[in-house]
C-alpha positions as CSV (number, residue, x, y, z in Angstrom):
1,X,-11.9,-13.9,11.5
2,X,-12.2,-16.7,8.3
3,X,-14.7,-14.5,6.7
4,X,-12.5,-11.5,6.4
5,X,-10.0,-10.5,4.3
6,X,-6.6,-9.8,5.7
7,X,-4.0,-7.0,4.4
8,X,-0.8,-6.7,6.7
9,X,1.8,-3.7,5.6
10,X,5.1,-4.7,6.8
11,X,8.3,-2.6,7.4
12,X,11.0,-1.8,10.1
13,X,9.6,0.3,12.1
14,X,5.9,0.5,11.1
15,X,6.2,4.7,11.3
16,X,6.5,5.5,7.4
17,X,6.3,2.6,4.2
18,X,4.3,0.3,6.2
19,X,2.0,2.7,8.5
20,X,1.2,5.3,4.3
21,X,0.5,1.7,3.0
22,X,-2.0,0.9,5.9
23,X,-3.8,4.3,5.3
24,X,-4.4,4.8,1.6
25,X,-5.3,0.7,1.2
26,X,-7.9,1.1,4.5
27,X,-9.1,4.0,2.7
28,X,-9.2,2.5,-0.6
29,X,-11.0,-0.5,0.0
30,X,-14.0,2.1,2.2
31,X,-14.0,4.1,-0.9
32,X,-13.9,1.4,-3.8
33,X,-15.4,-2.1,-2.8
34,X,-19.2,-3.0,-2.4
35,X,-20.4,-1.3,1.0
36,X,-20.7,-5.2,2.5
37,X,-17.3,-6.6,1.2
38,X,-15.8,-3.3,2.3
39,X,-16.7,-4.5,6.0
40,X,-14.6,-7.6,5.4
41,X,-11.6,-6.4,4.6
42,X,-9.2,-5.1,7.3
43,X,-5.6,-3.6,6.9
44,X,-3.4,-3.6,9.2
45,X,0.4,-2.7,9.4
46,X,3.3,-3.7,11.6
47,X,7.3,-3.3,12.0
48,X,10.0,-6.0,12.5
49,X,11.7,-3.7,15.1
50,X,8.7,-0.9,15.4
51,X,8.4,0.5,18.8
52,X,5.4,0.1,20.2
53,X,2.7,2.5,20.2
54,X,4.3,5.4,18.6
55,X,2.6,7.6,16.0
56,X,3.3,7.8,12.7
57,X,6.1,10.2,11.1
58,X,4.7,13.7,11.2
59,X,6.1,14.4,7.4
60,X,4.2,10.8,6.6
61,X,1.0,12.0,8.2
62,X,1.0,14.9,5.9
63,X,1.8,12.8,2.6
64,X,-1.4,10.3,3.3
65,X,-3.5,13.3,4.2
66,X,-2.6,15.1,1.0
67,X,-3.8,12.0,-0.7
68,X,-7.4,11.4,1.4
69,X,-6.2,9.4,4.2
70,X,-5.7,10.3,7.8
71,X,-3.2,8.8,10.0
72,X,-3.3,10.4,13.2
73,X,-4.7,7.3,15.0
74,X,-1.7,5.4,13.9
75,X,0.3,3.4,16.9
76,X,3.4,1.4,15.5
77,X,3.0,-2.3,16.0
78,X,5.3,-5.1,16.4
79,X,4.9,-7.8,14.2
80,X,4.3,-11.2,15.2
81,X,3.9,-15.1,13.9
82,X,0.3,-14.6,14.4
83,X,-0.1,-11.5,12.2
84,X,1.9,-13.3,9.1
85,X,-0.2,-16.4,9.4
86,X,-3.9,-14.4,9.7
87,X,-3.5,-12.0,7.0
88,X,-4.7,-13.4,3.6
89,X,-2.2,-10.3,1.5
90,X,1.1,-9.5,2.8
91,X,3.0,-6.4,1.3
92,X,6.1,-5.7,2.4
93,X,8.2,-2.4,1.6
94,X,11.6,-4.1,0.8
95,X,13.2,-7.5,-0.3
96,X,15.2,-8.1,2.7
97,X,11.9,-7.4,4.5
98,X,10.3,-10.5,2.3
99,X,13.0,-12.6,3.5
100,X,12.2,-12.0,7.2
101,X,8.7,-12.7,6.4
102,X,9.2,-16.1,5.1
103,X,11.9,-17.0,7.2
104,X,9.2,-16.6,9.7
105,X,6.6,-18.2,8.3
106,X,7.4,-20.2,4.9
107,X,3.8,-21.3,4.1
108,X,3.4,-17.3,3.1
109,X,5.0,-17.5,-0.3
110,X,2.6,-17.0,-2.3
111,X,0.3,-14.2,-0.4
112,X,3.8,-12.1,0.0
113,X,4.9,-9.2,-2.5
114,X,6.8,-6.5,-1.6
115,X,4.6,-3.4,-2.5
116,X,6.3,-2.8,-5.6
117,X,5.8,-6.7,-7.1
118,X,2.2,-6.4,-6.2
119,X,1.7,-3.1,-8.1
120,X,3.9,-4.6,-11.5
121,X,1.8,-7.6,-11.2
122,X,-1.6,-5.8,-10.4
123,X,-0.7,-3.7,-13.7
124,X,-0.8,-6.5,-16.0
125,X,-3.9,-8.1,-14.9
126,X,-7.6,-7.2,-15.3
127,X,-9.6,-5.5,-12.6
128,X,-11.5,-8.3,-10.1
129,X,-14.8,-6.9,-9.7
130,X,-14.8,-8.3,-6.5
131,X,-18.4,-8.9,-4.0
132,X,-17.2,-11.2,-1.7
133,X,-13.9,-12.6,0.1
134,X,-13.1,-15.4,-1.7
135,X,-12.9,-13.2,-5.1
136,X,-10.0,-11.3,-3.3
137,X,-8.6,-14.3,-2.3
138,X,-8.5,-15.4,-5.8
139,X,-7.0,-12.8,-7.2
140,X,-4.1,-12.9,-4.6
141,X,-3.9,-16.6,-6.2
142,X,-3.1,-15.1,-9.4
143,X,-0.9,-12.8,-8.3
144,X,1.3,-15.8,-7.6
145,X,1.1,-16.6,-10.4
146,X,2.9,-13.6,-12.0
147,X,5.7,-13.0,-10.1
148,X,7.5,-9.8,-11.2
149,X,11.2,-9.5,-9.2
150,X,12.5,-6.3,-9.9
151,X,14.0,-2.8,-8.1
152,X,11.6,-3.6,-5.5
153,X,12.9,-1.7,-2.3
154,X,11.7,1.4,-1.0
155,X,13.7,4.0,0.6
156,X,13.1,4.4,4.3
157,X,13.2,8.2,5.3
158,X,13.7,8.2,8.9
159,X,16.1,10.7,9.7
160,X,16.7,11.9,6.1
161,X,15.3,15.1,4.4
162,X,12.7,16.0,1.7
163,X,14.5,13.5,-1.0
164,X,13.9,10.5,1.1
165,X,10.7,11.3,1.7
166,X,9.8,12.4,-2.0
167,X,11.5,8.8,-3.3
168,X,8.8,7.4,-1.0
169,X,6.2,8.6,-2.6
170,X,7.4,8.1,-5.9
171,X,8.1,4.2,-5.1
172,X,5.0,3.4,-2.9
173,X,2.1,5.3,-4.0
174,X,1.5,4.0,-7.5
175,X,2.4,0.5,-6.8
176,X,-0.5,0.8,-4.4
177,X,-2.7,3.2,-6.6
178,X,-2.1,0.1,-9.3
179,X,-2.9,-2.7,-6.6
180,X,-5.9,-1.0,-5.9
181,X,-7.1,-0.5,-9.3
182,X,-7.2,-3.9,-9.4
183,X,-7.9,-5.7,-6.3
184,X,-10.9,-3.0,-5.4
185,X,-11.8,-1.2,-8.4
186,X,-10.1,2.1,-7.9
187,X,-11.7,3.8,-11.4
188,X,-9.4,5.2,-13.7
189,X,-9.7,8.9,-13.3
190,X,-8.7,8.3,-9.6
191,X,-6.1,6.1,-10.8
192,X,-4.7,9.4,-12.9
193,X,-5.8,11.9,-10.4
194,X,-3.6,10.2,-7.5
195,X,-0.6,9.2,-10.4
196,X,-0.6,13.0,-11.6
197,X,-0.5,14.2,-7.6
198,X,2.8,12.0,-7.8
199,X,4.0,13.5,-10.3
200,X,3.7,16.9,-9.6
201,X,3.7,16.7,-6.1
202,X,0.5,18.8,-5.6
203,X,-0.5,19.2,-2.2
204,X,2.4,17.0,-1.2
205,X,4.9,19.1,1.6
206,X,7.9,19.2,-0.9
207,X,9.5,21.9,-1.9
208,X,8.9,22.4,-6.1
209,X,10.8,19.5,-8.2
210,X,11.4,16.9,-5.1
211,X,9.9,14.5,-7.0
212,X,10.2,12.7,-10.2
213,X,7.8,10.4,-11.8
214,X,8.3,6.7,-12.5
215,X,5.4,6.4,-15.7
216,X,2.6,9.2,-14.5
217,X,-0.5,9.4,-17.1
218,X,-1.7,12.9,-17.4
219,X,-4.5,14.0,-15.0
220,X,-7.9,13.2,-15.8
221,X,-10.7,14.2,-13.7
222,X,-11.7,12.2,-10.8
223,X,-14.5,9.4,-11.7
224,X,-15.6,9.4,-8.0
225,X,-15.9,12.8,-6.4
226,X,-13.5,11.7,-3.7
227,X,-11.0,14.2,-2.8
228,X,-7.2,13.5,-3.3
């Protein structure tokens, strides 16, 4: 619909980066935007070869639960023309992946990051303070503005071990714990509370030292109540 606001997650097979990054962003925009812009914003995910209808990765599942989310009713979907041109954000969990996307549909430069961009970007701008559509819409806009190209890939862990999986969360989660902060408000002791669980890897399932941390603040208490 024109009156909503469109987020599309977009990976291979839409069963790890792209179905975590659905998850914590649905959930994030629930927790963190205005009750009645919340109900106009829906995230979606897809895969460029994702088959159809299968749930996300067990190991995956446990990662966005550990960090609020639940993504048991997760189905991989295939992405189509239609889902690139209706989505007003497009985050996509790898540079080659970005390519595909605008080979596809070249009018979508400047609402497509890959996940990491969009965090690097979201860092160094101010917090929207969004109420309606249009102000997210705007802020995409600015986004554009400050493009950030960098190491932006991130690792997909389909049939790998607990490395893959811990270099997951250490590429994807605070790029979107840093989108978040500013497209919806995400306050800052969640901010630290969800950076530190990166860092430490509390309530994550690795086994002790599986992850490192790319710039974690120490913890703070949670502003919010919510649980991580």
């Amino acid at each position: 619909m024109a009156d909503d606001f469109v987020v599309l997650a977009i990976c291979a097979g839409n069963l790890h980066r792209s179905a975590l990054a659905e998850v914590l962003l649905r959930r994030w925009a629930a927790w963190y935007l205005p009750p009645s812009l919340a109900a106009q914003v829906r995230t979606r995910s897809a895969g460029l070869i994702a088959p159809v209808g299968t749930p996300m990765g067990e190991r995956v599942q446990q990662i966005a639960a550990a960090l609020g989310a639940d993504g048991s009713a997760h189905a991989a979907t295939r992405l189509t023309d239609a889902h690139i041109r209706d989505a007003d954000l497009v985050l996509t969990a790898s540079r080659r992946v970005r390519e595909v996307v605008l080979q596809r549909q070249p009018s979508a430069v400047r609402r497509t990051f890959t996940i990491r961009e969009a965090g690097r970007i979201a860092a160094s701008l101010d917090p929207v303070d969004a109420t309606t559509v249009q102000d997210l819409r705007v802020a995409v806009d600015r986004m554009a503005d400050h493009r950030s190209p960098g190491d932006d890939d991130i690792i997909d862990p389909e049939g790998r071990g607990d490395e893959a999986y811990a270099a997951l969360v250490v590429q994807e989660v605070p790029a979107l714990v840093r989108l978040a902060t500013m497209l919806y408000g995400m306050p800052g002791g969640d901010v630290a509370r969800y950076l530190d669980v990166v860092k430490t890897g509390d309530g994550l399932p690795f086994p002790p030292g599986a992850l490192s941390d790319d710039a974690s603040p120490a913890a703070a208490p949670p502003t919010t109540g919510r649980p991580v």
